[in-house]
C-alpha positions as CSV (number, residue, x, y, z in Angstrom):
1,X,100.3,85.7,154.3
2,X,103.5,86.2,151.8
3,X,103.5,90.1,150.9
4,X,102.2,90.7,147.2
5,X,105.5,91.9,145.3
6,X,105.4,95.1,142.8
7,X,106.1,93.0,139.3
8,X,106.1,93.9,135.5
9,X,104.0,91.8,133.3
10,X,104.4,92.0,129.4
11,X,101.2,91.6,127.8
12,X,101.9,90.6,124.1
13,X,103.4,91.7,121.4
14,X,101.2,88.2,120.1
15,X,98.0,87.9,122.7
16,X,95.0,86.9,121.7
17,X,93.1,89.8,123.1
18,X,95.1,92.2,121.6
19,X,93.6,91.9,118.3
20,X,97.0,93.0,116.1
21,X,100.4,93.2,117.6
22,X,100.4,95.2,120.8
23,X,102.7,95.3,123.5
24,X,101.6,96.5,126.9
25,X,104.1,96.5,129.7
26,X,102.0,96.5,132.5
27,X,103.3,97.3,136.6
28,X,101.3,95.7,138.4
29,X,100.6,95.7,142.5
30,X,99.4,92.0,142.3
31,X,96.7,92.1,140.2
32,X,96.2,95.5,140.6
33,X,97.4,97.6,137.5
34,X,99.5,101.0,138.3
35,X,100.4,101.4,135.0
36,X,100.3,100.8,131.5
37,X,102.3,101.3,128.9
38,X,101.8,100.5,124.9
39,X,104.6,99.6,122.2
40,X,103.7,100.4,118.6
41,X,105.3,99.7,115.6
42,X,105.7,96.5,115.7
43,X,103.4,96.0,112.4
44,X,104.7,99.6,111.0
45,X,103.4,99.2,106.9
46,X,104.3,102.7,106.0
47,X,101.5,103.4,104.2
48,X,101.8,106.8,104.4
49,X,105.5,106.7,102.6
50,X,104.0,104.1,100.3
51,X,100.9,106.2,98.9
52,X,103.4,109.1,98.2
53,X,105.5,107.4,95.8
54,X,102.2,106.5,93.5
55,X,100.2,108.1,91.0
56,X,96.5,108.9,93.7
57,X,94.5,106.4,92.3
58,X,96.8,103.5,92.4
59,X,96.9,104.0,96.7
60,X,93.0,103.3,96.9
61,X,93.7,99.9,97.7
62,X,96.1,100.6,100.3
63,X,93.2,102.1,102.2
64,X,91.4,99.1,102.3
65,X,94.0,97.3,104.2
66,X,94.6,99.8,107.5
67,X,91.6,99.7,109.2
68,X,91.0,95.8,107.5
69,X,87.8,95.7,109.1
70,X,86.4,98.8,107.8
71,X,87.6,98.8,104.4
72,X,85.4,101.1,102.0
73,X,84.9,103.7,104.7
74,X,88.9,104.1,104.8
75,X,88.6,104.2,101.0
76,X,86.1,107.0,101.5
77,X,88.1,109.8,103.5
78,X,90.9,109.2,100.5
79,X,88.6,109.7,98.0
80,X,86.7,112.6,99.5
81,X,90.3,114.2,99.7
82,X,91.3,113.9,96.5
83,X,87.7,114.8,95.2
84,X,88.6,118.0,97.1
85,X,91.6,119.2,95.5
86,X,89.9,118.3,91.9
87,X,87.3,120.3,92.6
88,X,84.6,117.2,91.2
89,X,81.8,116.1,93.0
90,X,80.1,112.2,92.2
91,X,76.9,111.9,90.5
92,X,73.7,112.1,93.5
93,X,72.9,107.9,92.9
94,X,77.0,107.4,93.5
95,X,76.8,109.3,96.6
96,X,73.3,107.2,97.5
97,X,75.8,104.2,97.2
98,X,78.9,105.2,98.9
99,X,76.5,106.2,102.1
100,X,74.7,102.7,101.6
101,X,78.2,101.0,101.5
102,X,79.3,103.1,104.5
103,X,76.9,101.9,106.6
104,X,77.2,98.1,105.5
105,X,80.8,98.4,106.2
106,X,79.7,99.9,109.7
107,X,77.5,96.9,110.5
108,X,80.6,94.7,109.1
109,X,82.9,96.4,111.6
110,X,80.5,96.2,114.9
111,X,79.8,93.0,114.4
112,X,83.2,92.0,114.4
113,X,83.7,94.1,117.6
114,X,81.0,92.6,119.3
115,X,82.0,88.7,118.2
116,X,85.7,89.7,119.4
117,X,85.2,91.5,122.2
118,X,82.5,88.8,123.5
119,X,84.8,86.6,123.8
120,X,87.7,88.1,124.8
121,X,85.3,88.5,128.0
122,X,84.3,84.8,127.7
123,X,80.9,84.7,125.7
124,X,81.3,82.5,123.1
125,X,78.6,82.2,121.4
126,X,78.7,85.9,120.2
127,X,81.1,85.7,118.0
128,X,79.8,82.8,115.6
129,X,76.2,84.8,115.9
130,X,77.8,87.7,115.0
131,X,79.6,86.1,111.9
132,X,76.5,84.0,110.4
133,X,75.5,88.2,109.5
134,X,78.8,88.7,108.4
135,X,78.7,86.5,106.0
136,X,75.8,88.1,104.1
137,X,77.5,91.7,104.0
138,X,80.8,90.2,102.9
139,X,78.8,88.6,99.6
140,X,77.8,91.9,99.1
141,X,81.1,93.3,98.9
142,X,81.8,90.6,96.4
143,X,78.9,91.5,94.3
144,X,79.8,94.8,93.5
145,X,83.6,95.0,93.6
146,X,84.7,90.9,93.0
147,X,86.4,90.9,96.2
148,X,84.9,90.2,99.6
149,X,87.6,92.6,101.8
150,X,89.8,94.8,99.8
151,X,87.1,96.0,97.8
152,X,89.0,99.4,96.2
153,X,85.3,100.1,95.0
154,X,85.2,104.2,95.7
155,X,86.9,105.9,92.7
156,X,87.7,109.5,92.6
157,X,84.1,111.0,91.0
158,X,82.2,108.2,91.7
159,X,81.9,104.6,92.3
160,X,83.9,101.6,90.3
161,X,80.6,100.4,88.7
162,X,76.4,100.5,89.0
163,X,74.9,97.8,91.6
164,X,74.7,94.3,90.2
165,X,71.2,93.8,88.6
166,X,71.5,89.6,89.7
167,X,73.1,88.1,93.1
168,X,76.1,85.3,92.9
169,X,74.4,82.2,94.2
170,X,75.1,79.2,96.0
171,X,75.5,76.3,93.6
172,X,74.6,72.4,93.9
173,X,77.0,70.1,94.7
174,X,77.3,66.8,96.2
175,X,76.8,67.5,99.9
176,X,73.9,70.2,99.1
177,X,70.7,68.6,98.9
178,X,67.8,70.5,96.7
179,X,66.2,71.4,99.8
180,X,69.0,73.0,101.5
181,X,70.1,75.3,97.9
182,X,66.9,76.5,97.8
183,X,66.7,77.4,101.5
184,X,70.9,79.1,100.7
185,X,69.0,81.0,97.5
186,X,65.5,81.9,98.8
187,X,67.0,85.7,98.7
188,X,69.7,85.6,95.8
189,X,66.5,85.6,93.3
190,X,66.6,89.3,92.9
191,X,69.3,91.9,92.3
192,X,71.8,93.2,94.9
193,X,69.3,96.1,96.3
194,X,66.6,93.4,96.9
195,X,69.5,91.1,98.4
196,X,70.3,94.1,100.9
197,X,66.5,94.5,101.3
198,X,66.0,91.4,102.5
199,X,68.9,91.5,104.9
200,X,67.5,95.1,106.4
201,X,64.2,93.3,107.3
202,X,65.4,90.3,109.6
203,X,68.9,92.2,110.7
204,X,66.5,94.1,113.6
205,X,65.6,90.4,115.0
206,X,69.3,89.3,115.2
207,X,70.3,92.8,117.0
208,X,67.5,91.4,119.3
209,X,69.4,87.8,120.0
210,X,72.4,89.8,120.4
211,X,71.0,91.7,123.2
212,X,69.2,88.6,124.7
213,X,72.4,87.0,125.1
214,X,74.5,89.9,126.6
215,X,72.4,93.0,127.7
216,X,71.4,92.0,131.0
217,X,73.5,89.0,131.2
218,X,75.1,89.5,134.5
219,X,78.2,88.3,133.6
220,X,78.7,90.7,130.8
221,X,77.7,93.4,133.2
222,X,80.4,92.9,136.1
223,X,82.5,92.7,133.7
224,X,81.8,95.7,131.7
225,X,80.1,98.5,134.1
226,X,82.5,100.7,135.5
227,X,85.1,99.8,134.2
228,X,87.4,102.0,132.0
229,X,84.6,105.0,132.6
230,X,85.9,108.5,130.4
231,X,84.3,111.5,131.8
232,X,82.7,113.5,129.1
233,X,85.9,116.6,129.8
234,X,88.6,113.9,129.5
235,X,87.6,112.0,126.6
236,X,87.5,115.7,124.5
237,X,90.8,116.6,125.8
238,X,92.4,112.6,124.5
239,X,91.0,113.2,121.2
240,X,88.3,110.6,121.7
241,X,86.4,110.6,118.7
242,X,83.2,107.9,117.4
243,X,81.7,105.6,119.6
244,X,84.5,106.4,122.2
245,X,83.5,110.0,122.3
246,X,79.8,109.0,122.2
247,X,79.7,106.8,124.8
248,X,80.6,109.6,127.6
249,X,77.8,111.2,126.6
250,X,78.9,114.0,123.8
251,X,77.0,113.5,120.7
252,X,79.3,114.4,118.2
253,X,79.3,112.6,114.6
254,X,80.4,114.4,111.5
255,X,77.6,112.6,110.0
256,X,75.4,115.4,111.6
257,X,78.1,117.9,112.4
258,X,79.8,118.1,109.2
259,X,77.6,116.1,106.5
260,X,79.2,114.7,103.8
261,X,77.8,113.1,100.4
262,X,73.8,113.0,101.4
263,X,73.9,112.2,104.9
264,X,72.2,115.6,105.4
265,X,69.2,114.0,103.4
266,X,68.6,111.2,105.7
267,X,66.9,110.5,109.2
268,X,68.7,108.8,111.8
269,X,69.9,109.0,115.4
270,X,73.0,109.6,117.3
271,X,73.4,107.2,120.5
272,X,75.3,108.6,123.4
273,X,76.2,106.5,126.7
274,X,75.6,108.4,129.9
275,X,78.5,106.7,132.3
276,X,81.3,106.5,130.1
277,X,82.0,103.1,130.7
278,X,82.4,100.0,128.6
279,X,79.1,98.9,129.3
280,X,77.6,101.9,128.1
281,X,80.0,102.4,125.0
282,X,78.9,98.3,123.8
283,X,75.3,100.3,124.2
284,X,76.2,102.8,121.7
285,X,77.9,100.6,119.1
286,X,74.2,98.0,119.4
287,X,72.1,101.1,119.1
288,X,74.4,101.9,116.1
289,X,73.7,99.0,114.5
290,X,70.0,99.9,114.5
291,X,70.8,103.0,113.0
292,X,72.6,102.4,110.4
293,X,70.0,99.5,109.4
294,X,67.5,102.4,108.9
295,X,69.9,104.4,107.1
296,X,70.6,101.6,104.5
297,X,67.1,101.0,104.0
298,X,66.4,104.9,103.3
299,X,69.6,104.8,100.7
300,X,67.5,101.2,99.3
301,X,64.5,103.2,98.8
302,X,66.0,106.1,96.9
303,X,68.3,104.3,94.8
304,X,65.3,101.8,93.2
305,X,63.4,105.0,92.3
306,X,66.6,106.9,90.6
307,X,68.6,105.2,87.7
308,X,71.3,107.4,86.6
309,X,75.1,107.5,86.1
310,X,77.6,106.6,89.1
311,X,81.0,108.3,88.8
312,X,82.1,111.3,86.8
313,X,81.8,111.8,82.9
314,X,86.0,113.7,83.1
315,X,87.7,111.2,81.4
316,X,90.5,113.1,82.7
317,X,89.9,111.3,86.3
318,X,87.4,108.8,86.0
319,X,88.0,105.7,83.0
320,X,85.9,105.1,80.0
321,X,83.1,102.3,79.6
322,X,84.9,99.0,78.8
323,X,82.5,99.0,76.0
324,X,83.5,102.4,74.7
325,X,87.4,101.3,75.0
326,X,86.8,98.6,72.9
327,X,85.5,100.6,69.7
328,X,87.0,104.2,70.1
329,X,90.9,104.9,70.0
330,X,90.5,108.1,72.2
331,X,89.1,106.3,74.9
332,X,91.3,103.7,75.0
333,X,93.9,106.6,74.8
334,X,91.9,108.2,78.3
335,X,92.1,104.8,80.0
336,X,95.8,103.9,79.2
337,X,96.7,107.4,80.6
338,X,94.3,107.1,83.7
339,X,95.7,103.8,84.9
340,X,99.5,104.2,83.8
341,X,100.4,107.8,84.7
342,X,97.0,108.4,86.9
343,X,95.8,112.6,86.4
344,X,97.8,115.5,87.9
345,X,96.5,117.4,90.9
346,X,96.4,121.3,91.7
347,X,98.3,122.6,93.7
348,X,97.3,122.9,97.6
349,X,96.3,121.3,100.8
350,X,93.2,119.8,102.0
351,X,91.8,117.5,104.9
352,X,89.1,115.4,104.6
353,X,87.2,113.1,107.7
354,X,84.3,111.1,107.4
355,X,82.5,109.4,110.4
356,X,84.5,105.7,110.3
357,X,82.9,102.9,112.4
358,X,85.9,103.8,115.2
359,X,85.9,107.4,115.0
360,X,86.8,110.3,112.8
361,X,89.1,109.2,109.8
362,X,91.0,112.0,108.5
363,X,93.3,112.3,105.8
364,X,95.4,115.3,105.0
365,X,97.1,115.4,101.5
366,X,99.5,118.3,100.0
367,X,99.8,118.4,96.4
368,X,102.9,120.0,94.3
369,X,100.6,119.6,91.4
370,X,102.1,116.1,90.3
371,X,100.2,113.3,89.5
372,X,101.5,111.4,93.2
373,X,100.8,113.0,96.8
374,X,103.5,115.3,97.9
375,X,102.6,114.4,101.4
376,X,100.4,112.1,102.9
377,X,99.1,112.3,106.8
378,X,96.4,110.0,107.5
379,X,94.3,110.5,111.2
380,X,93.8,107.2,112.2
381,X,91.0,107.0,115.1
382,X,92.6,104.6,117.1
383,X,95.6,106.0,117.6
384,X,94.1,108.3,119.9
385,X,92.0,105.8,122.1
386,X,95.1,104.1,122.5
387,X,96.6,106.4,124.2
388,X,94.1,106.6,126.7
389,X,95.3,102.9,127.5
390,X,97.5,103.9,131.1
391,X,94.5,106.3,132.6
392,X,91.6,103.3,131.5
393,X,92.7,100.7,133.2
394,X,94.6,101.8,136.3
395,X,93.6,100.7,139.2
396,X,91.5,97.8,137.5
397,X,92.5,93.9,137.0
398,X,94.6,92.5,134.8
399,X,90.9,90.5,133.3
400,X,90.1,94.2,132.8
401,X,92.5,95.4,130.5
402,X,91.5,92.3,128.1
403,X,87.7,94.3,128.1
404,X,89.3,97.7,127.8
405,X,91.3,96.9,124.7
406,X,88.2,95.5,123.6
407,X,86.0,98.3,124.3
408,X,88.3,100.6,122.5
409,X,87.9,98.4,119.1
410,X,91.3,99.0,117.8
411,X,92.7,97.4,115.1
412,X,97.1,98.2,114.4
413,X,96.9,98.3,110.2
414,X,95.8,101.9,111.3
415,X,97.9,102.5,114.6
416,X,100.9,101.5,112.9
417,X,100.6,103.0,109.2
């Protein structure tokens, strides 16, 4: 037998497991890994630089595009800061919306997990399951902001605009038959709420298929249990937050720890793994998805029964009515000012997280009392499980480190801002 050789294997900067543009250099003992070690920056946006040289609300959209898979929830931990140093709070239905939207956007974000990370490990099928519910979020997204990814929807004091009273539909065309738009419409009939409604009631079934195809597949499970296992001690001291965190077994979510908006108002559960490995963290994220299901049909509930106004009255921070611009000078004076020179904040500091799909989003803002940021720090939750990459997978397969990035569900518009 020829002696195995020590070797160093780049994996990346473009592989498609890496899901953005990560290079590992990885020593390897054969296929055995003894160490790993990520490069960064090779996608660096400066974000961070960027939102400081603009008036706050014209950096909402930036938001949107770091963590691109969980865009209104990065929207909301901007917001929420800036709301802090104003010293405004939304209107109760805008909150009601905002937590709604959070958890669509969570559902958005573990599904596209779950269709990735399936088949980075080789199950195919997931990921077009997992986008056919996709697809029905991301029209909601359109409905209420025009855009199905970069929605910049969360305002400071509220929400862009009230839920859509009709859904978009699908329209006839030459390769539609009348029996197939009907089928494409049977749930567009209704407003946006009953569109969501609708969704909430067969979503639980399709978690089910989900499960049927992976859960106790053994496949999945040789190539998920015990491997890249965090003891409960060790993922505190990397800064694991989110399903991460959760999935060794410490149920922590600022949801419940910290509630923000009405999360404090509404029932639901907090998964936690008891091995700390990927099989137990893809266990978490599933029961997640149940979760946040019930959430959104709580928020549904509450938000038929209470008609009211969605973002702030201060014309100061929050536009006038179209209609109102159009026949009074002042407010077109308010909205010229709003969206040319944006509103000056007070002076100080604040930090604001919310509970993001991957973990705690911060973002930490100081304000010299200007109408722009005077710094900017945003805490991206990847950036910590990414860290963790070296003690995860050593001693494990090259195949591993492919389930390992995918377990950690990073995405680099966040790693690299």
């Amino acid at each position: 037998m020829p002696e195995i050789q020590n070797f160093t294997l780049n994996f990346g900067p473009q592989h498609p497991a890496a899901h953005g543009v990560l290079r590992l250099i990885l020593e390897m003992d054969g296929e055995v890994i003894l160490r790993a070690d990520p490069h960064i920056g090779l996608l660096h946006r400066a974000t961070e630089k960027l939102v400081e040289t603009k008036p706050y609300n014209h950096s909402i959209g930036y938001m949107d595009r770091l963590d691109y898979v969980s865009m209104m929830c990065n929207e909301h931990g901007y917001v929420l800061a800036i709301e802090k140093l104003l010293g405004i709070s939304p209107p109760i239905r805008a909150q009601y919306i905002r937590v709604m939207f959070d958890e669509i956007t969570r559902i958005l974000n573990h599904l596209m997990w779950l269709g990735a990370h399936g088949l980075d490990v080789g199950a195919m099928s997931m990921f077009l399951y997992c986008f056919r519910e996709r697809e029905d979020l991301m029209d909601c997204y359109e409905a209420v902001s025009g855009t199905r990814m970069h929605a910049t929807y969360y305002r400071p004091g509220g929400v862009y605009r009230d839920l859509p009273d009709e859904m978009p539909k699908y329209l006839k065309s030459n390769y539609r038959s009348d029996k197939d738009l009907k089928k494409l419409n049977y749930n567009r009939e209704g407003s946006l709420l009953d569109f969501i409604e609708s969704f909430t009631e067969k979503f639980p079934s399709c978690i089910d298929e989900y499960e049927t195809l992976l859960t106790d597949n053994r496949i999945w499970k040789q190539r998920t249990v015990n491997i890249g296992i965090v003891t409960p001690e060790r993922a505190k001291n990397l800064g694991f937050t989110g399903p991460m965190l959760r999935g060794s077994g410490i149920a922590w979510d600022l949801r419940k720890s910290q509630p923000y908006e009405v999360y404090d108002r509404i029932d639901f559960d907090i998964p936690i793994g008891t091995n700390g490995d990927c099989y137990d963290r893809y266990l978490v994220r599933v029961e997640e998805l149940r979760q946040s299901n019930k959430i959104i049909k709580q928020c549904i509930a509450w938000l038929k029964d209470n008609p009211g106004p969605v973002i702030s009255d201060n014309r100061k921070v929050a536009p006038p009515q179209r209609g109102e611009m159009k026949d009074d000078m002042e407010s077109l004076i308010h909205h010229f000012k709003v969206f040319t020179e944006g509103y000056s904040v007070p002076e100080g500091e604040t930090y604001a997280a919310i509970e993001h799909p991957k973990g705690e989003f911060g973002v930490y803002i100081i304000s010299d009392g200007a109408n722009k940021p005077y710094r900017v720090k945003i805490r991206a939750p990847g950036f910590s499980h990414l860290a963790a990459m070296n003690e995860m997978v050593q001693g494990h397969m090259l195949s591993d480190v492919v389930a390992v990035i995918g377990t950690q569900d990073i995405v680099f518009g966040e790693i690299d801002r």
